[in-house]
N, C-alpha and C positions, 0 to 999 in steps of 0.2 A: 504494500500500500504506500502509495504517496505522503510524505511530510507533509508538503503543503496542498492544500485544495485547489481543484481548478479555478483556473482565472484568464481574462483579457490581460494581453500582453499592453504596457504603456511608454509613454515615454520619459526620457530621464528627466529630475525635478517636478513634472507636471505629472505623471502615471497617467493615470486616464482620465484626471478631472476635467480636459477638455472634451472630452464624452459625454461626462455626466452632465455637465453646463450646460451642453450643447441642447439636452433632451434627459434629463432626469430620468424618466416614464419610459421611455422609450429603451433603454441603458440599462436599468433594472428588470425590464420584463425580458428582453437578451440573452442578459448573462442567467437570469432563471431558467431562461429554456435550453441554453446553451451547456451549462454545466451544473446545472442540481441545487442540491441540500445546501452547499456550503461552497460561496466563489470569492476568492482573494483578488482582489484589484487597487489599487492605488489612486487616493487623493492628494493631490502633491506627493509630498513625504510621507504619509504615513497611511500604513496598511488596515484595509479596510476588510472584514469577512464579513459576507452578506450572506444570511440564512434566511429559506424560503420555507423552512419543515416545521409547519406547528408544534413539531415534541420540541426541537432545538429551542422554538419561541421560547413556550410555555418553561423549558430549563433556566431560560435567562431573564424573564420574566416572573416568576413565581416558583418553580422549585429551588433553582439555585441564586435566588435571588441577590442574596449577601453576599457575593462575591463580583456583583456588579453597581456599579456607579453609573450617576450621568457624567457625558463625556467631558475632559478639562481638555479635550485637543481642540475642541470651538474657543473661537477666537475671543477674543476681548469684549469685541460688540455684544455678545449676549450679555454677560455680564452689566457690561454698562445701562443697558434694556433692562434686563429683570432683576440683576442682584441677585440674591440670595432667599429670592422667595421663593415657593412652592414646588415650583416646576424645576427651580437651580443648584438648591440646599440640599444638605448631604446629612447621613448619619445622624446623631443626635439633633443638630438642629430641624431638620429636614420634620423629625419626628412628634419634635417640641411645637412644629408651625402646624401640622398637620392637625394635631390635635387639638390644640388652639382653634384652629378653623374650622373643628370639623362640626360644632351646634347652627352653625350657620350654614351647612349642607344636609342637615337630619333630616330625613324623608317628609317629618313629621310638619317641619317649618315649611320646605319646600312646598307642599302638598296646599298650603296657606295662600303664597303668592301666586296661585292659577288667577285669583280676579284682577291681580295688578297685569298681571301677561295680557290679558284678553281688552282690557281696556285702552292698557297703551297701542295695541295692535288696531282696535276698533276706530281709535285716536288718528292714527295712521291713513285707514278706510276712509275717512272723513275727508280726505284729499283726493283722493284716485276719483276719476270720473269715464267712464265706458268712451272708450276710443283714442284713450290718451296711452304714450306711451313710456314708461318706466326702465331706467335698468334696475335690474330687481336686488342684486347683487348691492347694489348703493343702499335700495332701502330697506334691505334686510337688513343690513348693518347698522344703519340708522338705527334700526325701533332695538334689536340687540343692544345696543350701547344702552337706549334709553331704562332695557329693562335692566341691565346686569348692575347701571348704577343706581336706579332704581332699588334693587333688591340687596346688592353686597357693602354699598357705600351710603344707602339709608337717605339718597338726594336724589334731586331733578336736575338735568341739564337743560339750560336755556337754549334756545337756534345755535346763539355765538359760541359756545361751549360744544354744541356738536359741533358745528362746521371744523371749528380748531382741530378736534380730535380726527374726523374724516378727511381733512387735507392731510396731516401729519402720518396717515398710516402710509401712504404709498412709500416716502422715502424710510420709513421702519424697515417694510417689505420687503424694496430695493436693495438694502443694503445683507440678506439674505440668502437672494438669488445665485446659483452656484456661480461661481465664478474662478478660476485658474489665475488668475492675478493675483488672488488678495493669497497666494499662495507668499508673493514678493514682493509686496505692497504693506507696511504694516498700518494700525489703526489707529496709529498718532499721524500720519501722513498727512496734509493739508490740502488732500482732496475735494474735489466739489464733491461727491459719494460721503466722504466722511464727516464736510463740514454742514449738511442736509440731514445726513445720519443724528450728529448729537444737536443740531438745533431740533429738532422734531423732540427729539426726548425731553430736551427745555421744557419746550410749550405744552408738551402732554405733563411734563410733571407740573409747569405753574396749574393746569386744571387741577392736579390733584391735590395742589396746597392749596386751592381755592374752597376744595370739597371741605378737606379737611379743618382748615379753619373752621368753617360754615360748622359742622359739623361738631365739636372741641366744646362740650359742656353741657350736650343732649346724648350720650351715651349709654344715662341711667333714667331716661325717660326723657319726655318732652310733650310741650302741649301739641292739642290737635291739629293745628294750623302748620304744624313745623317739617318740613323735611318728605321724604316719599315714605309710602305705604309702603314700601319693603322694610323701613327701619320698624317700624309699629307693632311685629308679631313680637314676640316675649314667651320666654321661655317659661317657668310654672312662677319665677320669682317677679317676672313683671319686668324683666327688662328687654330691650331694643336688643336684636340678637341680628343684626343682620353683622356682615364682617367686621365692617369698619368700627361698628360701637366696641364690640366684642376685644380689637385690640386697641381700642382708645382705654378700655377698662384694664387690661392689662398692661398699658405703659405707668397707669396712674399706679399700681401695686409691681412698678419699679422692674417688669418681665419683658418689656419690649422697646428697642428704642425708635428714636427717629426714621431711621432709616431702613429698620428691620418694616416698619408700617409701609415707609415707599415704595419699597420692593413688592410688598402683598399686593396693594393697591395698586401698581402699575403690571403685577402680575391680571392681578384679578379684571384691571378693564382690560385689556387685549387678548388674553387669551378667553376668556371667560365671556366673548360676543361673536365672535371671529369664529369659530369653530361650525359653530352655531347659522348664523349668520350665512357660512358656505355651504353646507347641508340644505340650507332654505332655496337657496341660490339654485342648486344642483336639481333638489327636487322639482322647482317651477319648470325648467329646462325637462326633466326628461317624461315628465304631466301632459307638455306640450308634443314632446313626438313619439306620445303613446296613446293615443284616446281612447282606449280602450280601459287602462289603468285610468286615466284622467276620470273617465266617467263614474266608475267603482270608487274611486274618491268621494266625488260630489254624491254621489247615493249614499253612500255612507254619513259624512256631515250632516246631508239634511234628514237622514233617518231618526240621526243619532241625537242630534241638536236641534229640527226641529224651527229653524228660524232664531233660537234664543242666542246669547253672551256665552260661548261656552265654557263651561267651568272644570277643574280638576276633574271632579267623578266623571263629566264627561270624556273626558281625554282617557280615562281607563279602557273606552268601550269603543275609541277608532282604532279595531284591532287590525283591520285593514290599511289604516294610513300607519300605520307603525311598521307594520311590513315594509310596504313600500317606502318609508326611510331609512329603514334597515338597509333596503337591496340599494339605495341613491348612496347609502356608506361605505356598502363594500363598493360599488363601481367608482365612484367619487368621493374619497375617505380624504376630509379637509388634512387630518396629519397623515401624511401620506408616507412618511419614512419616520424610523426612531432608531436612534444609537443610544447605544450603551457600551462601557467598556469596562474589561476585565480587572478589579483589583490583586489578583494574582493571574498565574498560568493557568488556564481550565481545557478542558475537553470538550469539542461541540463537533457531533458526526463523526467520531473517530479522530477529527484534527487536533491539535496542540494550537491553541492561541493565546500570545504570550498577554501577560501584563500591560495593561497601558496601547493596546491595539484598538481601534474601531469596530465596534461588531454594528452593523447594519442590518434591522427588522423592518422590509420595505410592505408596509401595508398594500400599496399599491401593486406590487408583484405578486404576493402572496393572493391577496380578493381576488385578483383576476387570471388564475392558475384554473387551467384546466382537469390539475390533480385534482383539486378539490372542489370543485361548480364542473359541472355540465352546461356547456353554451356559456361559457363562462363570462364571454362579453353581451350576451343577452339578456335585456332586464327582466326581470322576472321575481315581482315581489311575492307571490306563491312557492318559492324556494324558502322564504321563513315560518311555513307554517311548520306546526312543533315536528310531526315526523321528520320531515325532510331535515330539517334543521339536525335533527340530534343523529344523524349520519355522517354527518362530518368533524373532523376534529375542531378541540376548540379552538385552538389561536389560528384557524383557519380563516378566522375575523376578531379582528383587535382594534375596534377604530377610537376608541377610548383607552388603549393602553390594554396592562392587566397588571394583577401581584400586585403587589403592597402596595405600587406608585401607581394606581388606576385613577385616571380623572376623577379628582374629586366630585367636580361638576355634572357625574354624567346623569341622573335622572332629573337635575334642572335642567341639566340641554336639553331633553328628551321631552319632559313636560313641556317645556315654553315651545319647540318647536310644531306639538299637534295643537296646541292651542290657538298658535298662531294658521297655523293650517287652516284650521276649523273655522276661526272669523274671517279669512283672506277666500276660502275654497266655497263658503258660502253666498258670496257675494259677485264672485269674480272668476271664470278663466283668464289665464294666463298664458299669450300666444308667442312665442318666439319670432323674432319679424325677420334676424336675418336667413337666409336661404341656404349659409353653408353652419356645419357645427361648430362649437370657439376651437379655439387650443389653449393647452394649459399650462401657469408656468410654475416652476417650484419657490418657495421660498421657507419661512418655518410652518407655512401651512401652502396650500396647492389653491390656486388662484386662477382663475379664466384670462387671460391676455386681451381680449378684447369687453367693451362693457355689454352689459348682458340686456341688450333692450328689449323688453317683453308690453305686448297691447293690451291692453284690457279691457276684456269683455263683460260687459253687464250680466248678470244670471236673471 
């Protein structure tokens, strides 16, 4: 047997990161059909092993969990973006923040803000007019944003506080997209890339001292007039449990500091809409060149809802539109790639990969493997009903992660997006106007390249 796994052969300094830049998507599903379970290829300097075999996942994921870390070979710019919150923290602190956060994602709470989802979406509706046309991708992210601060940071954003935030993601984005330069290029460099890059985090962070201010002495209650109906649910003791109270009350009892808060809060609005956000995105898109699934949608909602606001218990019982965002995940899964790397030498497939190497978990390759789907590029939201479903392995889909480090967020993504369904899908088809499909591009999450303008039809 082979030392090392198969792999595409690269070039010196660059390996194949001019590949991967080129087409991400394209590059992974490749080197999966090309060479299996386990393929070695090179990003600049440093070695990369991309596993496609739900056991290998599932080992680096949740059985052998503790021998894996998130990657310290990403550059700086993450860091600079999110610090050391949720998604970046390691080991003890990782665990200290997790838990800290985690009354503010209890089912229990969660299950509360379905009337704030529904309304800011209804909010939303109150603009669309039949014949007008939207990119939907914009304003899915819009109402996202409104709910996640909404509900995690206990505030409302004004117009001038979205627009700030939605101009500022693109160069976020941008500065993610693979690239083979920033192999040589470091991120002190006085680049127009990197001087975009840290003004953007400026201006997203003044919004978030702006929250916080606002916010700095209603923690342990507040009158009814004050702040968003996501800060207002309370836990048995009465107090405001969305995130942000939550660590304003642990900085006051001396457990959090300034910056440990920045990092949550800058974690919590962009990953915590954007995920979401793109899911919505995706679904509209492939509603429209299926009408067949399109139509079983819309049956559904008004069976289910009826013309009303729909609410939590109602979102229990769109077991069809839950499907069919399930299958819009595996084909269009927003984290579309996840690294992780080895704290010692481990064993994955038979291979030896050392310390300190890149292990690559491509969502994107793996959903769309023919090992494990039939028609695998066919959508087909009847592939989640329970039989079919429990034939396949599980990390055969991972669009949430899995093991210990599983998206906190994930049954608030899940809730808010059938609710948002359910008010948008009652009211409205959604037609895709251009004639060809987009194309997509990588960044920390996977992104349509062109804007996504969809018509809107009166029901």
């Amino acid at each position: 047997m082979s030392l090392q796994p198969p792999g595409p052969k690269g070039l010196p300094v660059f390996g194949n990161s001019n590949q991967y830049a080129k087409d991400p998507f394209t590059f992974m599903t490749a080197c999966a059909e090309a060479y299996g379970d386990v393929v070695k290829f090179d990003l600049g300097p440093m070695p990369v092993y991309m596993l496609t075999n739900p056991e290998h996942i599932e080992q680096v994921l949740v059985s052998e969990a503790a021998k894996f870390r998130k990657p310290q070979f990403q550059d700086d710019a993450m860091g600079d973006l999110l610090g050391n919150g949720l998604l970046l923290s390691e080991d003890e602190e990782w665990r200290r923040q997790r838990e800290l956060a985690q009354p503010a994602f209890d089912p229990t709470r969660i299950a509360t803000l379905g009337g704030m989802m529904s309304e800011r979406t209804e909010a939303m509706l109150a603009d669309w007019e039949d014949g007008d046309v939207v990119d939907v991708q914009l304003e899915m992210a819009r109402l996202t944003v409104e709910i996640i601060v909404d509900a995690m940071l206990g505030a409302s954003l004004d117009e001038e506080r979205i627009e700030l935030v939605q101009e500022n993601l693109e160069p976020l984005g941008a500065r993610f997209e693979p690239d083979p330069l920033r192999v040589i290029v470091p991120d002190w460099a006085p680049t127009r890339e990197n001087r975009d890059y840290k003004e953007a985090i400026a201006t997203i962070e003044d919004v978030i001292d702006d929250i916080v201010a606002e916010r700095r002495g209603t923690e342990f209650g507040r009158d009814s007039e004050g702040g968003g109906r996501g800060s207002s649910d309370a836990a048995a003791d009465g107090l405001p449990m969305d995130l942000l109270s939550i660590i304003l009350r642990a900085q006051q009892r001396g457990e959090q500091t300034d910056q440990q808060l920045r990092d949550e809060m800058m974690t919590m609005l962009l990953a915590g809409h954007d995920t979401t956000a793109l899911t919505l995105t995706y679904f509209w898109y492939l509603l429209s060149q299926h009408p067949e699934v399109e139509s079983r949608v819309h049956r559904e909602v008004d069976e289910v809802l009826g013309g009303d606001v729909p609410t939590t218990a109602d979102a229990r019982k769109l077991t069809y539109t839950d499907r069919v965002l399930h299958e819009t995940m595996r084909l269009y899964p927003p984290v579309y790639v996840m690294f992780r790397e080895p704290k010692v030498d481990v064993r994955l497939g038979g291979y030896r990969v050392p310390e300190g190497a890149g292990v690559m978990l491509p969502q994107w390759a793996v959903h769309r493997s023919e090992r494990w789907y039939t028609d695998p590029e066919t959508f087909d939201p009847d592939r989640w009903l329970p039989e079919r479903r429990a034939q396949r392995p599980r990390f055969s889909y991972f669009p949430f992660g899995g093991g210990p480090r599983h998206c906190i967020g994930k049954q608030f993504s899940l809730l808010e997006a059938k609710l948002i369904v359910g008010c948008v899908a009652q009211q409205f088809e959604l037609d895709y106007v251009r004639d060809e499909p987009f194309s997509l591009r990588g960044s920390l999450t996977m992104h349509p390249r062109e804007p996504m303008g969809m018509r809107l039809v009166e029901r």
